[in-house]
C-alpha positions in Angstrom: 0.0 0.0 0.0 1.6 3.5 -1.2 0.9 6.4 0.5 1.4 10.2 -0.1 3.8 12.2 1.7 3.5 15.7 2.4 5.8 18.5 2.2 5.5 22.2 3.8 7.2 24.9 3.4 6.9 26.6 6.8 7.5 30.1 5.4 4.4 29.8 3.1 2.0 29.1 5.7 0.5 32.3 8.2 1.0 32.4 11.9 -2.3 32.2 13.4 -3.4 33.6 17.2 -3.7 31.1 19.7 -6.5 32.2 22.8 -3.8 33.6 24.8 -1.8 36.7 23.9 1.7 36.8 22.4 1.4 32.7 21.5 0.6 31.8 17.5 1.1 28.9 15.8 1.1 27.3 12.0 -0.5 23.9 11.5 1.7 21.7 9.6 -0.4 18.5 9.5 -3.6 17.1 11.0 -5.3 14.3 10.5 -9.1 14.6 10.9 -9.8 11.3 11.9 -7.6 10.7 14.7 -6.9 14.1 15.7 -3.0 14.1 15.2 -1.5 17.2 14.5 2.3 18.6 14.0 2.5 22.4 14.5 5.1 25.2 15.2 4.7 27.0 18.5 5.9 30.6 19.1 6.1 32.1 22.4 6.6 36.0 22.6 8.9 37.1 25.3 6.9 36.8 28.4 4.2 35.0 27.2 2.1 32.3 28.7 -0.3 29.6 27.6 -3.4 28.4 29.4 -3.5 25.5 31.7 -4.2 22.3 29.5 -4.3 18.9 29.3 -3.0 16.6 26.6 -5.7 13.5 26.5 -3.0 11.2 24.8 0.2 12.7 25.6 2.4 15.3 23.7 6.1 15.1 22.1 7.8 18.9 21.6 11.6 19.6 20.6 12.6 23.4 21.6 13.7 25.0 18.8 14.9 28.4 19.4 14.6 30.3 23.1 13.4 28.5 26.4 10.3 27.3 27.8 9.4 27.0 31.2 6.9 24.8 33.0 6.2 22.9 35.7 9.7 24.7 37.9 11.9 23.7 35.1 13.2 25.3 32.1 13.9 24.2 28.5 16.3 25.8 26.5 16.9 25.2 22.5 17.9 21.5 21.5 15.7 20.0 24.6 13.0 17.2 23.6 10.3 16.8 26.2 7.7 14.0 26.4 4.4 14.8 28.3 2.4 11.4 29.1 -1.1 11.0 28.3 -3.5 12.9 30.8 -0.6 15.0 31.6 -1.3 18.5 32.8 0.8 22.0 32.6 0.9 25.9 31.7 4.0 26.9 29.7 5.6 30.3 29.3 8.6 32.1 28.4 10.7 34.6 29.6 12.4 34.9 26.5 10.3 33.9 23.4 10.7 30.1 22.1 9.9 28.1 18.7 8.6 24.8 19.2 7.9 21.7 17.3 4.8 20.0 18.8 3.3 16.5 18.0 -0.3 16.1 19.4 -1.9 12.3 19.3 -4.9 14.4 20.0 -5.9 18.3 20.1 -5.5 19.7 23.9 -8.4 20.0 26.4 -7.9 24.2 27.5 -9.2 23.8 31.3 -8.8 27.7 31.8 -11.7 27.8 28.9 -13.3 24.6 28.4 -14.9 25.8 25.1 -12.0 26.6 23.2 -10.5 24.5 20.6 -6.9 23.7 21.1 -4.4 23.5 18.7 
């Protein structure tokens, strides 16, 4: 069985607003049936996301910057691994690029109704 593969050119595609002020991010894939999803993550300096909750875990390599969360701090080259039902609220001092893989979009407990990314 062949399947397609799929190319993006991160510079072609727009930054979008996340909920919470001076965090965007650009979609690179999703799949609509299971919910997977690879995006980029930008963190202005001093910027902070809401708490959340990842249903089936979440995989993120810092790309530029640091992130904190949780007491600890992240700077560029770390890889973190957040289990499923794991639960946090990242910010950054400085401004950070992420790469994110989601198994599933994120429950936003600070606004329940909200979509994550």
């Amino acid at each position: 069985m062949e399947t397609e593969s799929l190319y993006v050119k991160m510079e072609s595609l727009p930054w979008r607003d996340s909920p919470y002020s001076g965090v965007r991010w650009k979609k690179l894939y999703f799949d609509p049936a299971t919910g997977q999803s690879s995006v980029l993550l930008k963190f202005d300096p001093g910027a902070r996301y809401g708490t959340h909750r990842h249903p089936l875990g979440e995989q993120y390599l810092v790309l530029e910057g640091s992130l904190e969360e949780g007491g600890r701090t992240y700077g560029a080259g770390t890889y973190v691994y957040h289990s499923p039902g794991s639960v946090h609220r990242p910010a950054s001092k400085e401004g950070c690029l992420l790469f994110v893989i989601l198994p599933r979009p994120i429950e936003d407990l600070d606004n329940p109704s909200r979509e994550g990314y």
